[in-house]
C-alpha positions in Angstrom: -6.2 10.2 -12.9 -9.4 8.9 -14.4 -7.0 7.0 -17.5 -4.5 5.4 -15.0 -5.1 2.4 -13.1 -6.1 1.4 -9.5 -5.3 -1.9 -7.6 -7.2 -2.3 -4.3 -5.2 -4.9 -1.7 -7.1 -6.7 0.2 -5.7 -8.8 3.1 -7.8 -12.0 4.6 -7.9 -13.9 7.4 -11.1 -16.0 8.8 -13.7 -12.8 8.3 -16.3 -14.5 4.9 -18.5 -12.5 6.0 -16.6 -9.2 6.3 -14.8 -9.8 3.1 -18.0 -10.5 1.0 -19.0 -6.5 2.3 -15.9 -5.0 1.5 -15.2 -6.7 -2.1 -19.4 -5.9 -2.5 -18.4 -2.4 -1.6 -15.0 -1.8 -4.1 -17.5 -3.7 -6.8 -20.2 -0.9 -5.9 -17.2 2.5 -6.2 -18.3 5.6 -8.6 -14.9 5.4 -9.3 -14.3 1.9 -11.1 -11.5 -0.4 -9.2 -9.4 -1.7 -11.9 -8.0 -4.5 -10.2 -9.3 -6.0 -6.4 -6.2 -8.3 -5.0 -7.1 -10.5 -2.5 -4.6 -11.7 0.0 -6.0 -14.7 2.1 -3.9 -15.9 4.8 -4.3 -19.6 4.5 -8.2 -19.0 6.0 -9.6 -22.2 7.8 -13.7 -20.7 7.7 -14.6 -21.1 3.5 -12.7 -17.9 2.4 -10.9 -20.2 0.2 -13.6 -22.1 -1.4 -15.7 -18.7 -2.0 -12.9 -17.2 -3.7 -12.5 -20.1 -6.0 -15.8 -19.6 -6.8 -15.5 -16.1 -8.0 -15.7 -15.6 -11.8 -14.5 -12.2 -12.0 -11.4 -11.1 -14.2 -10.7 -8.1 -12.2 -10.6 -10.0 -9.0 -7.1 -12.1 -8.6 -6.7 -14.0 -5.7 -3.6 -15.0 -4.0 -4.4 -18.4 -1.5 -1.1 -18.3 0.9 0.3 -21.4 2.4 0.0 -20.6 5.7 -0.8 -17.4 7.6 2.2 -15.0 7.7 0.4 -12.3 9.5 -1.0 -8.9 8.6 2.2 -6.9 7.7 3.6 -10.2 5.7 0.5 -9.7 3.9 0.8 -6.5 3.4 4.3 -6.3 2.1 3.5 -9.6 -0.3 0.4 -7.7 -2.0 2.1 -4.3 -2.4 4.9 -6.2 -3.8 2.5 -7.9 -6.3 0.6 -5.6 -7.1 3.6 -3.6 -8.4 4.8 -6.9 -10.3 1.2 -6.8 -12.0 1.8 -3.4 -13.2 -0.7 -0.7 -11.8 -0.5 3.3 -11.5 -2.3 3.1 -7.9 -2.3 1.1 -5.0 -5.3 1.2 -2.7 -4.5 -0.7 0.8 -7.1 -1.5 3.0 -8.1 -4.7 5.7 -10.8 -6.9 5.1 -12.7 -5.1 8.1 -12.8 -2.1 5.3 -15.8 -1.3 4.0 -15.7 2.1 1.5 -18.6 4.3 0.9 -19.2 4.2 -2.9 -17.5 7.3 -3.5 -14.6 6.6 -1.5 -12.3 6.2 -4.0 -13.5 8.7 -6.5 -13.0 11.5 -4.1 -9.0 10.3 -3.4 -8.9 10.0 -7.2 -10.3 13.4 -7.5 -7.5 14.9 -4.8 -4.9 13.1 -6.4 -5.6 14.9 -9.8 -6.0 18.0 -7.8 -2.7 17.7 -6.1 -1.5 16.7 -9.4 0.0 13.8 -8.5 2.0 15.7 -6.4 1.9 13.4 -2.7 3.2 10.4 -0.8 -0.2 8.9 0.4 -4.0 9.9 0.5 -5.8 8.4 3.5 -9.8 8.0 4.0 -12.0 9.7 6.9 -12.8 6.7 8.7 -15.6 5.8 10.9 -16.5 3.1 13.2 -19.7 1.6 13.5 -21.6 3.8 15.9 -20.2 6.7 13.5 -17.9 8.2 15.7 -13.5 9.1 14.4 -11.3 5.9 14.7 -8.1 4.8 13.2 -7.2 8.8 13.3 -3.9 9.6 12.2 -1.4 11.7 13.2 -1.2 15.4 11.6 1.8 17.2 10.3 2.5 20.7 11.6 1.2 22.3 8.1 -2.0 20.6 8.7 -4.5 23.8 8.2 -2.7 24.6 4.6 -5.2 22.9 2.4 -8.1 22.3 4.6 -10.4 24.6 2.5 -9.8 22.1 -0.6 -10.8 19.1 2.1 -7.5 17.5 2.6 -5.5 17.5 6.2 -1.6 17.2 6.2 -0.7 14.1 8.0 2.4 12.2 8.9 0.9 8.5 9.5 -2.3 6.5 8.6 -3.4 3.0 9.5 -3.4 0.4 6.3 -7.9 0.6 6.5 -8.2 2.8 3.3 -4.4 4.5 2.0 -4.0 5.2 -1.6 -0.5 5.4 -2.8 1.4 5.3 -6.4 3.8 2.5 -7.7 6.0 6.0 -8.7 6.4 6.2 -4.6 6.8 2.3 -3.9 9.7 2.1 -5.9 11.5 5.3 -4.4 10.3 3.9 -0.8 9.7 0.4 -0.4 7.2 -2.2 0.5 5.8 -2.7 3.8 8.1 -4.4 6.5 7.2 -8.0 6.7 9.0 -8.5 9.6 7.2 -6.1 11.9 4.3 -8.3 11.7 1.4 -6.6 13.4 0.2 -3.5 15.1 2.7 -0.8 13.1 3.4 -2.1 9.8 1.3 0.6 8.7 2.7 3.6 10.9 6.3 2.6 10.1 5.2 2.5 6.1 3.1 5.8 5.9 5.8 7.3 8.2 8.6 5.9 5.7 6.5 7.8 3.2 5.8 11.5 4.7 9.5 11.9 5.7 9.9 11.9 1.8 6.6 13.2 0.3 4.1 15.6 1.9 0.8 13.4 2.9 -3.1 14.0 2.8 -6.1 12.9 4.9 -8.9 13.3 2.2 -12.4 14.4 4.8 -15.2 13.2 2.2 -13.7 9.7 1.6 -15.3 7.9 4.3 -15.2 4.2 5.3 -16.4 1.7 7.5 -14.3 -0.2 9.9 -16.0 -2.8 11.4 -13.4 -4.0 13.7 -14.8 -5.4 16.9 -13.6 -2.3 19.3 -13.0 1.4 18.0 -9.7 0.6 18.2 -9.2 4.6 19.2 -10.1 3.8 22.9 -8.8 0.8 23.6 -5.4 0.1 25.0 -3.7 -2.3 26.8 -4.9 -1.6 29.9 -8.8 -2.0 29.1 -8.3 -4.8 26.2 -10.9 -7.3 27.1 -10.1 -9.7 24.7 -7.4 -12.0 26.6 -5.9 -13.8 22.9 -5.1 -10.4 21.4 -3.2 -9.1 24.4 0.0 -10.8 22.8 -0.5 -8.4 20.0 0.9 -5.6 22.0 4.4 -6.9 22.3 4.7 -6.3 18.9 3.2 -2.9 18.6 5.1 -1.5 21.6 8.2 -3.5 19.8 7.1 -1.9 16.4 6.6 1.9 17.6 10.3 1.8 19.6 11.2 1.1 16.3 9.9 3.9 14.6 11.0 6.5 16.6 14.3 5.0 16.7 14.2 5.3 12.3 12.8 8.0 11.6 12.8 10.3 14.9 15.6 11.7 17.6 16.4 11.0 21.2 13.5 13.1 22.1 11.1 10.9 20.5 12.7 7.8 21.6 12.4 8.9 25.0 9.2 10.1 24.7 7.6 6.6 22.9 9.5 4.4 26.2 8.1 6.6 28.7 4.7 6.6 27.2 4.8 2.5 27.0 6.1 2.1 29.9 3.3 4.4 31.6 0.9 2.1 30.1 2.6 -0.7 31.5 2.3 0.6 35.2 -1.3 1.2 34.7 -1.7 -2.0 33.1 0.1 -3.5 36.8 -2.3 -1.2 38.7 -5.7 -0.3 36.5 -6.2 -3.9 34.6 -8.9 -6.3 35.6 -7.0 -8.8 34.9 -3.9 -10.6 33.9 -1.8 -7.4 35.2 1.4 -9.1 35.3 0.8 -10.4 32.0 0.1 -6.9 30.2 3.0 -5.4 32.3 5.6 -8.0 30.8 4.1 -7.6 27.4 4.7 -3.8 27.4 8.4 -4.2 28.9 9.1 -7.0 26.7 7.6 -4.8 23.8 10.0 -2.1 24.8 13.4 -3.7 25.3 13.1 -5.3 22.0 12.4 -2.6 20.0 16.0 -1.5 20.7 17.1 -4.2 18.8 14.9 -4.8 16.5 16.6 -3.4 12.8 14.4 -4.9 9.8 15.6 -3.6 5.9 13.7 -2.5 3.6 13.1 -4.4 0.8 12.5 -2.5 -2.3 10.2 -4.4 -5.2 11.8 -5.5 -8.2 
């Protein structure tokens, strides 16, 4: 592991300040980061000026036309960062900020596992220090939790490691599902093919605004990313329509639509609003049918 080659992704949009801690923090890894791709989603707040001011080969920087969202950012840096030619491909938002041995101790699983894995995903922690962005584990999860990795069947894109080997057998990320389960649908993609790891001592930082593990539709307080949910409700009928069976299926409508009742009853405000969302959310999902895309 320690002679091939790691790219770190890093999608942009309107956080400077959060992106000058994360790249600080890939800079600072015990584990050098061969390559840092930055994705900036046409950023109105000086991301684009600061990045043009970097003078740092291993930093490339990719200024987009306009903002095409987080999974369209996604999918276009995986995509180039396979066209650049890498062995490893280290995902992670700009709200990501690593520990300095972060990376090192995926690395140091990977050659343990002998390459042998679809994804490696980071222990991460929100700001007070307490579990968020958790993902879900597979039912072989105790097997090698004495060598500090978990079994898992999804992750969220805030610190997964995976190979080019794996991106060419799977796919990029789904442009198309645009927010809120790009991620799940990838790392899902991945585990129905390879077995997945949750490594426990590489930590990072989210420093998203909520710990996104407690907040849901019902108690969002932030009115502008209620929209968001359409597409995640939208994105997770999807997956379970892939990947899973009827059971599933059943089981992911009757849990959004749950949370749209509480949303009618429970929510502050804009209750009709958050109900429609969800429904909406649902009813498309049945028809949503994205292809993959494959890099070249």
């Amino acid at each position: 592991m320690n002679n091939l080659s790691i790219t770190a992704i890093v999608v942009t949009y309107n956080r400077l300040n959060l992106l000058k801690e994360c790249i600080d923090a890939l800079k600072k890894q015990t584990r050098v980061v061969d390559r840092i791709l930055i994705i900036n989603n046409n950023s109105t707040d000086g991301t684009t000026n600061f990045l043009k001011s970097l003078h740092d080969e291993s930093i490339v920087v990719c200024n987009l036309a306009k903002n095409i969202g987080g999974a369209a950012g996604f999918s276009y840096g995986v995509e180039k960062a396979f066209s650049l030619g890498t062995d490893y491909i280290w995902i992670m938002d700009d709200d990501t900020i690593p520990d300095p041995c972060a990376l090192e101790a995926m690395a140091d699983k990977a050659k343990e596992l002998k390459d042998d894995f679809g994804f490696l995903c980071s222990n991460v922690r929100w700001k007070d220090g307490s579990a968020t962005n958790i993902p879900s584990v597979g039912s072989a999860w105790p097997d090698k939790s004495l060598k500090q990795l978990i079994q898992v069947e999804t992750a969220t894109f805030v610190s997964v490691l995976v190979s080019t080997k794996v991106v060419k057998r799977v796919g990029i990320p789904t442009a198309k599902l645009f927010i809120w389960g790009d991620d799940t649908e990838y790392t899902t993609r991945i585990s129905t093919k390879y077995t997945c790891y949750f490594v426990i001592n590489s930590t990072v930082l989210h420093k998203s605004k909520t710990n996104l593990s407690n907040t849901t539709i019902v108690n969002d307080t932030d009115k502008n990313r209620l929209k968001r949910y359409f597409y995640m409700y939208r994105n997770l009928i999807y997956i379970a329509r892939r990947y899973h069976g009827s059971k599933d299926i059943t089981k992911t409508a009757l849990s959004a639509l749950s949370y749209a009742i509480k949303a009618l009853l429970f929510s502050k405000n804009y209750r009709f609003r958050r109900f429609l969302i969800v429904l909406k959310g649902i009813f498309s999902g049945f028809l949503f049918n994205p292809k993959v895309v494959y890099p070249d």
